[in-house]
C-alpha positions in Angstrom: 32.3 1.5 -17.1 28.7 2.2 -16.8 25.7 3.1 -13.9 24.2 0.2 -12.3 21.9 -0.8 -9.9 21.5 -3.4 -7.7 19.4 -6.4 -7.8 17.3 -4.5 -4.9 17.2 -1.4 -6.5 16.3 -2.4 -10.2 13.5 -4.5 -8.0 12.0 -0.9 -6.9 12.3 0.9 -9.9 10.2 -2.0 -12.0 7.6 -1.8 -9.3 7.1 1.7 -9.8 7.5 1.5 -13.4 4.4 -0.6 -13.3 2.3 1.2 -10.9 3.3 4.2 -12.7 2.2 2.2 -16.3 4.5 4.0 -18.1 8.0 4.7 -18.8 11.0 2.8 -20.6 13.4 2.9 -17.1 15.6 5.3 -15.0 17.6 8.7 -15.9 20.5 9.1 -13.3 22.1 12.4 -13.4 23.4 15.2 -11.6 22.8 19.0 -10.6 24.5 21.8 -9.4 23.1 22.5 -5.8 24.0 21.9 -2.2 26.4 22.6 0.4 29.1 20.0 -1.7 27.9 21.7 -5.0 26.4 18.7 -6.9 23.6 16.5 -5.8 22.0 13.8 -7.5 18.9 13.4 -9.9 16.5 10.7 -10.5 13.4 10.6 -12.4 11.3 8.1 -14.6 12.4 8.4 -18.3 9.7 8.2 -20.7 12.1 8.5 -23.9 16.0 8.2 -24.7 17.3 11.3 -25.9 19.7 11.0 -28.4 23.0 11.5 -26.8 21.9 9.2 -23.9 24.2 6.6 -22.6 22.2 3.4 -21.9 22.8 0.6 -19.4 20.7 -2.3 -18.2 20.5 -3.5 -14.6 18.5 -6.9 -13.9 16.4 -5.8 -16.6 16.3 -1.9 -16.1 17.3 0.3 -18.5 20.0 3.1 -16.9 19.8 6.4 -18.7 22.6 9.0 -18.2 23.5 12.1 -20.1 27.4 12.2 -21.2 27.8 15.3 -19.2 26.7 13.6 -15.8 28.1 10.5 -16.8 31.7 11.7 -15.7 30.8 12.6 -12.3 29.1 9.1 -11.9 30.3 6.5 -13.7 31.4 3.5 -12.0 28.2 4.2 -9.4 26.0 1.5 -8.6 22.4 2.7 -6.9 21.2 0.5 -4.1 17.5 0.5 -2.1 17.4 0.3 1.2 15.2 -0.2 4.1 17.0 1.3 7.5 14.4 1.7 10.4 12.0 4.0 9.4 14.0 5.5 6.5 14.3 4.1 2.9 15.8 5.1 -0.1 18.6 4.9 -3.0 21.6 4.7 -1.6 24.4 5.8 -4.1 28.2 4.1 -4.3 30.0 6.7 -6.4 33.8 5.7 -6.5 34.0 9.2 -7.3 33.2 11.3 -4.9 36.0 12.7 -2.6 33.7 14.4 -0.1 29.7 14.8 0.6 27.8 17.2 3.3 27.0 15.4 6.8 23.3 15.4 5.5 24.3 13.4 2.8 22.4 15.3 -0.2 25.1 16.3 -2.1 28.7 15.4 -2.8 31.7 16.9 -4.7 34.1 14.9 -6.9 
């Protein structure tokens, strides 16, 4: 399977890539925090480490590390505008639970 993102989302990212003027896409991962004990990570990746898994979304380049990549593969990111909020929705087929606030999730 893999980590995508949707047309809206890869959309944001490559604006931000190129405001930013640098970076080669997006590193999607995970952490060990919250009330559901893992949240998720996101961060402009300069580089590919070596044990990277790589995918490609409308043109973006997905970077995952094999030890997130079981908790989240099969998840597509999507952006979204909802009234005064916006911001990467995750669809993690996954995940069996996440805390009311949303910020983390448990699989």
């Amino acid at each position: 399977m893999a980590v995508t993102l949707t047309e809206a989302a890869a959309k944001h990212v490559a604006q931000y890539l190129a405001k930013r003027g640098r970076g080669i896409g997006l590193r999607v991962g995970v952490k060990t925090s919250g009330c559901s004990g893992m949240s998720y990570k996101l961060e402009f990746a300069d580089k590919k480490e070596d044990d990277d898994q790589e995918f490609d979304s409308f043109g973006i380049r997905v970077l995952v590390d094999p030890k997130s990549l079981v908790y989240i593969d099969g998840t597509q990111l999507d952006y979204r505008r909802e009234g005064l909020q916006e911001g990467f929705k995750f669809q993690n087929p996954n995940e069996k639970e996440h805390c009311g606030c949303g910020k983390s999730f448990s699989v």
